[in-house]
N, C-alpha and C positions, 0 to 999 in steps of 0.2 A: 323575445318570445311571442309579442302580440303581433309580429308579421309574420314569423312563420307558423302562426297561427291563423291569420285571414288566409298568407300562400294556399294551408291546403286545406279551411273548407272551400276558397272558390275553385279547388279540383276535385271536391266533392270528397273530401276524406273527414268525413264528418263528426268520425269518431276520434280519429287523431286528433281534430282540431280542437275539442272537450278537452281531450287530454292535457294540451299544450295550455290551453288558457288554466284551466284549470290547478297545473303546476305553475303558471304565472304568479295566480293568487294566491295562492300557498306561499311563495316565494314574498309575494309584496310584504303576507300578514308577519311573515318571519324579521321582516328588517325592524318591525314593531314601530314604537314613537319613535320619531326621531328629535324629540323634545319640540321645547315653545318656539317664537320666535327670539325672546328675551325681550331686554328693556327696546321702547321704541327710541330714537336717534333724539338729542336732542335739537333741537334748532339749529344752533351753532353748528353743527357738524354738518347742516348743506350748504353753508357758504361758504366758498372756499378764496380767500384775498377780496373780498367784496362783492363778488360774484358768484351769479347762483347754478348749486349744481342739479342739473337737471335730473340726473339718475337717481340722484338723494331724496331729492322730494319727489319724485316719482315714486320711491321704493317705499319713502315716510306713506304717504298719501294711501299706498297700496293697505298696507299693513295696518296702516288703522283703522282704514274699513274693513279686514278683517278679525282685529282686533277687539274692535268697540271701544278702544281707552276712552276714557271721558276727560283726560285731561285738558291740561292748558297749554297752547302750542303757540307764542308769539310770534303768528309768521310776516307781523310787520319786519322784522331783521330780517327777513330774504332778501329786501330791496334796499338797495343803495341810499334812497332820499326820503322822506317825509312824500306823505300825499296833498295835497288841495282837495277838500274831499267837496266845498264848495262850488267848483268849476267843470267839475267831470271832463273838462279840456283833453283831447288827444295831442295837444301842441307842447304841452309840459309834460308827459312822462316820464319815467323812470331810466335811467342806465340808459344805454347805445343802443339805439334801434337797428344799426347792423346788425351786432354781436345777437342781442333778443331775437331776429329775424332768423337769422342762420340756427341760432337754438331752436327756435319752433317748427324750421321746416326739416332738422334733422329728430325731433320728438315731436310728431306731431299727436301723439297719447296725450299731450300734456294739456291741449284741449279739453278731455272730456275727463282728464283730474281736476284744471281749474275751476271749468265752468258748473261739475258737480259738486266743490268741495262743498259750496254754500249749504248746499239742500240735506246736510249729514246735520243731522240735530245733534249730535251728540258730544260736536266740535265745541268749545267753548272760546269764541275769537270773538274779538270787538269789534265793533262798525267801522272805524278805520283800519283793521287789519284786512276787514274780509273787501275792501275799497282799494287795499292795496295790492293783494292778490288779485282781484278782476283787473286793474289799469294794467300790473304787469302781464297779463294777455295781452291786453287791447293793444300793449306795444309792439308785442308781436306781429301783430295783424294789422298793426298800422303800418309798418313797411314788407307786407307780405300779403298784397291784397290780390295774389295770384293764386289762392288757397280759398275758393268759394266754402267748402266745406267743413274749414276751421272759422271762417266768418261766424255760418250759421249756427256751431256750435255756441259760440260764444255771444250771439245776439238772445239765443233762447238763455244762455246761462246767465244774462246781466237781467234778462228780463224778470227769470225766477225768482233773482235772489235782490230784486227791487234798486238796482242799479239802472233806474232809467235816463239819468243822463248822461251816462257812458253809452243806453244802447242805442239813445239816438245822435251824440256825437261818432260814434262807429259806423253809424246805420248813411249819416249824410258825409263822412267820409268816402265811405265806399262809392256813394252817388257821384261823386264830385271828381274824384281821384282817380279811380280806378281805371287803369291801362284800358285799350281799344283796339287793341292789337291781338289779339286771341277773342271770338266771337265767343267760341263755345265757352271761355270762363266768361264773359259776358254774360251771356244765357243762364249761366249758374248763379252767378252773382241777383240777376234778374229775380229768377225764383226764389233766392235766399229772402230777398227786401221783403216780396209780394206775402209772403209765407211768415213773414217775420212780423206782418202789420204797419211795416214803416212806408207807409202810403206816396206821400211826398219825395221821399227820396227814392221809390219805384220807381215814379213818373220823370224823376231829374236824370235817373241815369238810360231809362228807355227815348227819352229826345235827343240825350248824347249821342248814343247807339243808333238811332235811327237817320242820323244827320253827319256822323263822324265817323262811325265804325268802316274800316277799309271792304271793299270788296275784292280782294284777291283771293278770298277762298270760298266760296261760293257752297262748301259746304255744310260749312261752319255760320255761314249766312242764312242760309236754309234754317239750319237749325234756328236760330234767332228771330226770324219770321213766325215760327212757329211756337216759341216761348210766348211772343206779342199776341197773337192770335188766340190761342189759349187764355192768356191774362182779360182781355178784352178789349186791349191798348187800341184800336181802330186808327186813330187819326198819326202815331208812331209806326202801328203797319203801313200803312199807306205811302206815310215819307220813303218807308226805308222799300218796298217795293218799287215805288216811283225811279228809286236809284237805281233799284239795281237791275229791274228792267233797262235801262237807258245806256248804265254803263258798265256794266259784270263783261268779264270777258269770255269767248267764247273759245279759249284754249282747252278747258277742261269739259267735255262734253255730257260725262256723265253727270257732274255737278250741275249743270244747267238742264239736265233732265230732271234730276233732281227737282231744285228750285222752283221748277213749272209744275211740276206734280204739288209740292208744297203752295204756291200762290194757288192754283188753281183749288186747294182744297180749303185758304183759308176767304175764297170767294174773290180774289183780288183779279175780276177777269178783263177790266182797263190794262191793268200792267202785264196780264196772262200773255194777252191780244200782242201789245207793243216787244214781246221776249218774243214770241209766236215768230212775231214778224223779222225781229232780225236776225235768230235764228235758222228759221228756215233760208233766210236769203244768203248767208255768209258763213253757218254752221262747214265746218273741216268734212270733207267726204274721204277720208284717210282711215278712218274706227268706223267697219258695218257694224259691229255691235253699240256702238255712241248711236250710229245714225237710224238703228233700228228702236232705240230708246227713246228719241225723240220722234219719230215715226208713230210710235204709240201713246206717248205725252199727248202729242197735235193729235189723232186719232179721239184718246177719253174725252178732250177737254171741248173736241165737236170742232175744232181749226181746221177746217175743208178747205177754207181757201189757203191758208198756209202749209197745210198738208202738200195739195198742187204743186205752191212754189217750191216746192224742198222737191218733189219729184219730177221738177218739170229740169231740173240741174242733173237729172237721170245719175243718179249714183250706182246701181246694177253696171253702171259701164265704168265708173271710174274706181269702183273700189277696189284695195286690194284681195284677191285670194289666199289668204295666208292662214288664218284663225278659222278653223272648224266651226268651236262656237259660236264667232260673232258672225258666221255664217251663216249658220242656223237660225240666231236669232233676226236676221234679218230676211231669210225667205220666208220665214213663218208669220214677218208683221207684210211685210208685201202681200201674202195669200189674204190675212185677215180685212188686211188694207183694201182690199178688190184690185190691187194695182197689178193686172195681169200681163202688162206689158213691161213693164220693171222686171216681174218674177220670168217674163219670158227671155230675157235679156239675160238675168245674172244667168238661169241653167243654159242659154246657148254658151257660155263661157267655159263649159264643163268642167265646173268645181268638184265632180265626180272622181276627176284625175288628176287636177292641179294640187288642190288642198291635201297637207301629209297627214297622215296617217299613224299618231305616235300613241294615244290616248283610246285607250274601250271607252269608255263614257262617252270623250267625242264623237267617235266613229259611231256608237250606238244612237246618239241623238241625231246624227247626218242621217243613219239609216232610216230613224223614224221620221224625222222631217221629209225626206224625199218622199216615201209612205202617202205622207199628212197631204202633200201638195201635189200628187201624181205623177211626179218625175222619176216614169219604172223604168226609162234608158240610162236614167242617170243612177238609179239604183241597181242596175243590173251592172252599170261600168264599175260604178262603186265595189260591189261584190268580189267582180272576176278581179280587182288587187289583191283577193285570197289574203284581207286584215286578220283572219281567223289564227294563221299558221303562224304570223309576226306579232301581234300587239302583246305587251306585256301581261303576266298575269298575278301581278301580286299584290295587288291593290282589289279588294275582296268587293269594294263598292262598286269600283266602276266595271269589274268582270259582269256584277250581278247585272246591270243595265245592258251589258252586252251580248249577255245569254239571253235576256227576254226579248231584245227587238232584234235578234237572229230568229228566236225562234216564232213570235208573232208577224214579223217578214215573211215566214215558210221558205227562209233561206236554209233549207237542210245540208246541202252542203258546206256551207261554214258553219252551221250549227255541232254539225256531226265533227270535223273539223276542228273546231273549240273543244269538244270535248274529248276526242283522243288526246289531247294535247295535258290532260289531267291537272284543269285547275284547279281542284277543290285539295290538291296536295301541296300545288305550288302559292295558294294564296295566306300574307302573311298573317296570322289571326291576331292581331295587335290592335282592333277596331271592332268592337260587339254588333256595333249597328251596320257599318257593312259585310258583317258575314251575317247579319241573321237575313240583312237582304239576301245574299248569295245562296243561304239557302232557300228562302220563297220561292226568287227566280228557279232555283233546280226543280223545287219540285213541283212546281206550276209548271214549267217545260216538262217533266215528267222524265228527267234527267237522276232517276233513283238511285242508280250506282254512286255518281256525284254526290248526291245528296247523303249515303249512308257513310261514304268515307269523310267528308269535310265533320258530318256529324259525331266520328268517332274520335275525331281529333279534339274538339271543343275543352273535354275534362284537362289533358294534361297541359291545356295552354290556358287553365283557369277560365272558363267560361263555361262551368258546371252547370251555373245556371239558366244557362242559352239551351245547354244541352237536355235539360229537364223540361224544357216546354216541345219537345219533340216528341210527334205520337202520345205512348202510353207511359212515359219516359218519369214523368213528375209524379207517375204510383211507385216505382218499380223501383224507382231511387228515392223514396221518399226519405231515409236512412243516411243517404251518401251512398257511396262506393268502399269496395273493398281495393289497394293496391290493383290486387291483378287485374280491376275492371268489372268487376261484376257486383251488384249491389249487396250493399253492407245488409246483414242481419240486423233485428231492431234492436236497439239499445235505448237509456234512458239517462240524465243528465244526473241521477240521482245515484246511478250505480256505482258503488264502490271503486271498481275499476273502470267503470265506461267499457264493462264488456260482456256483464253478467245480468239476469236477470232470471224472473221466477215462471213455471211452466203456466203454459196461459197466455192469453192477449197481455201482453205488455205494456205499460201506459207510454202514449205516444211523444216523444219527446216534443216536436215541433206545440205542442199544448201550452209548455211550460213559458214560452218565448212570450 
């Protein structure tokens, strides 16, 4: 009942929608109590042959936080062996650190049951039990150090509950052990320690990371630069810049745009300079959009002379014409760039006719870009392909860009064009944000017909509320609708039937909300 209840107020049936919740709640209060929970589980019954079941103490754990029992729960018997409570050692735990590993990363809830159980005053458990409960975590997450954010949980939860040397055997675990193969849980791991206080094991695993960590992903690099940076780690940035200027590879080219946008923001501009340089000299000319990326990297960071070498390799002649956008995006950094003789080069190639034509958003931003950089032969070739009569129209966003730089063009012929073509019927309303564009576009173009059919459409495709911020639209329907379309009379939440009320201004429902 509660969805087709949302169904039709977001079509604006405001009054049916009262009704439906309403017979919801009537319905819920009829099933009545469905009683207590009963007695809670006793211990015994979540171990199951020695081993512990995870859904049991899960389900224990839930239920007596909503229970309050004050009982007595010996949850030393969940675990196989006795603890050393003197050692807080991670070398001696409990049960199979596979079997615990694969349990936690298929329950990873059991985190913030463990590491909160401590903090429930009302548990009545000994200092060895609630020691043994924390180490069976810590097992977990000692062969599961791919889970930054069951670490952190359970570093704050050992810290709480005054097990500090388990958090700092966990804590220099982590520093020591921890894979180098994935940057980005690196990076996590990083801000777990920094955030957790365990200072020295920060520092052990950021020298690791900055002397060991691979660079074959340059994005996940990036991000790790920028952990250090933030930390305050200086002399760890530097290593791992050092690196990876000298030796990142330059296969992925937005990555190493990346990367220089990040050195260059955390001041590292020794290493900026040396990326600068072997990039622009060996950087792929095969992606204009890569090569317009860094085109405007070497541009911010002030690289004039590396700027030169990357254009003096004239890429306007070797690139492909294929991709619209990474077209676009690179005549727009050549105009910005002053490189007028690049930008002269790629429009003698006449991308106007080469590049296909499958995308309105594309073809809208070709349009504007030519506009932006004064290439009106190439705008006018562009044109006479008549993209108006062909390009799809049922993607609501990219029409709306396509209608506005038709008609800020003052190309009226495809503008006029586009709209016989009646997209505001063919486009699918499955997307709020690109139809509430398509409507701007319309009626900023002054395209009102467009605009009053896409408009009448909005209610029965559930976007009522797109449709009330039109004109006078949010007075008129302040109520909802009626079925046939036309605004509901006022009702009141409080009416008998949600249909009636007394002669007179009627109190307004939207009050009660």
């Amino acid at each position: 009942m509660d969805t087709l209840g949302q169904a039709a107020w977001r079509r604006g049936l405001y009054r049916d929608a009262a009704q439906i919740h309403a017979q919801a709640a009537s319905f819920a209060r009829d099933l009545g109590d469905l009683g207590d929970l009963g007695d809670l589980d006793d211990p015994d019954d979540i171990v199951v042959e020695g081993s512990l079941d995870i859904d049991a103490l899960l389900d224990l754990l839930s239920r007596m936080d909503d229970e309050g029992d004050e009982g007595d729960y010996p949850f030393d018997e969940l675990i196989d062996e006795p603890i050393d409570e003197s050692t807080g050692s991670l070398e001696a735990l409990p049960g199979n650190a596979d079997a615990t590993s694969a349990i936690w990363l298929s329950y990873p809830a059991l985190a913030d049951a463990l590491a909160g159980w401590q903090c429930w005053p009302w548990v009545d458990a000994k200092p060895g039990e609630i020691t043994a409960v924390m180490e069976m975590a810590a097992n977990a997450v000692y062969a599961a150090l791919d889970q930054p954010a069951h670490v952190a949980v359970l570093l704050d939860g050992f810290d709480k509950a005054g097990g500090r040397n388990l958090y700092f055997a966990l804590a220099e675990h982590v520093a020591v052990r921890a894979a180098l193969d994935r940057p980005d849980k690196v990076a996590a791991l990083l801000d777990v320690l920094r955030k957790a206080g365990a200072h020295d094991q920060h520092i052990t695993l950021a020298e690791r990371a900055a002397t060991l960590i691979p660079l074959d992903n340059l994005s996940t690099v990036a991000e790790l630069v920028e952990v250090l940076r933030k930390a305050g780690m200086h002399d760890q940035l530097t290593a791992l810049a050092e690196r990876a200027a000298a030796h990142f590879s330059l296969d992925r080219p937005g990555a190493v745009a990346r990367l220089m946008r990040v050195l260059r923001k955390a001041g590292m501009h020794g290493q900026l300079t040396a990326l600068g340089e072997r990039a622009a000299a060996h950087f792929s000319l095969d992606r204009p959009g890569a090569v317009a990326q860094l085109m405007r990297v070497l541009r911010k960071a002030g690289a004039h002379d590396q700027l030169a070498v990357l254009l003096a390799r004239d890429p306007a002649t070797h690139l492909p014409l294929k991709d619209p956008y990474a077209i676009v995006l690179l005549m727009r950094e050549l105009w910005e760039a002053g490189a007028s003789d690049q930008l002269t080069t790629l429009l003698a190639r006449d991308p106007a006719t080469t590049l296909p034509l499958n995308n309105p958003y594309e073809v809208a931003l070709l349009v504007k870009a030519l506009r932006e950089v004064s290439a009106h032969d190439q705008l006018t070739t562009l044109l006479a392909r008549d993209p108006a009569t062909t390009l799809p129209l049922n993607n609501p966003y990219e029409v709306a860009w396509l209608v506005r730089a038709l008609w800020e063009a003052g190309a009226r012929d495809q503008f006029a064009a586009l709209l016989a073509r009646d997209p505001a019927t063919h486009a699918v309303l499955d997307d709020p944000v690109g139809v509430d564009a398509l409507l701007a576009s319309l009626l900023k173009a002054g395209a009102h017909n467009q605009h009053t059919v896409l408009a009448e459409r909005l209610p029965a495709a559930g976007l009522f509320d797109l449709f009330r911020k039109i004109g006078d639209n949010n007075q008129r329907f302040r109520f909802g609708r009626d079925p046939d379309g036309s605004p509901a009379e006022p009702w009141t939440w409080d009416d008998g039937r949600l249909g009636s009320w007394r002669d007179g201004s009627p109190p307004d429902p939207w009050d009660d909300l």
